[in-house]
N, C-alpha and C positions, 0 to 999 in steps of 0.2 A: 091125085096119085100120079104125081109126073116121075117120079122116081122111086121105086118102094123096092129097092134090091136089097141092100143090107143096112139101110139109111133108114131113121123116120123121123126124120127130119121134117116129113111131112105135115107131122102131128106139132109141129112147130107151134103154133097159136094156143095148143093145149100141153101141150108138154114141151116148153123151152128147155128141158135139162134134157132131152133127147139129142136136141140139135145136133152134139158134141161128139154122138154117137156115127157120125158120116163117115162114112170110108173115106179120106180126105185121101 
């Protein structure tokens, strides 16, 4: 949980299609 603002990115390894979701 290094960053869980508006990213979940986190969930990276289980949900790749999140990634994309990062407040870039």
């Amino acid at each position: 949980m290094v960053k869980s603002s508006n990213c979940r990115c986190v969930f990276g390894p289980h949900f790749p299609e999140i990634q994309p979701v990062s407040p870039v």
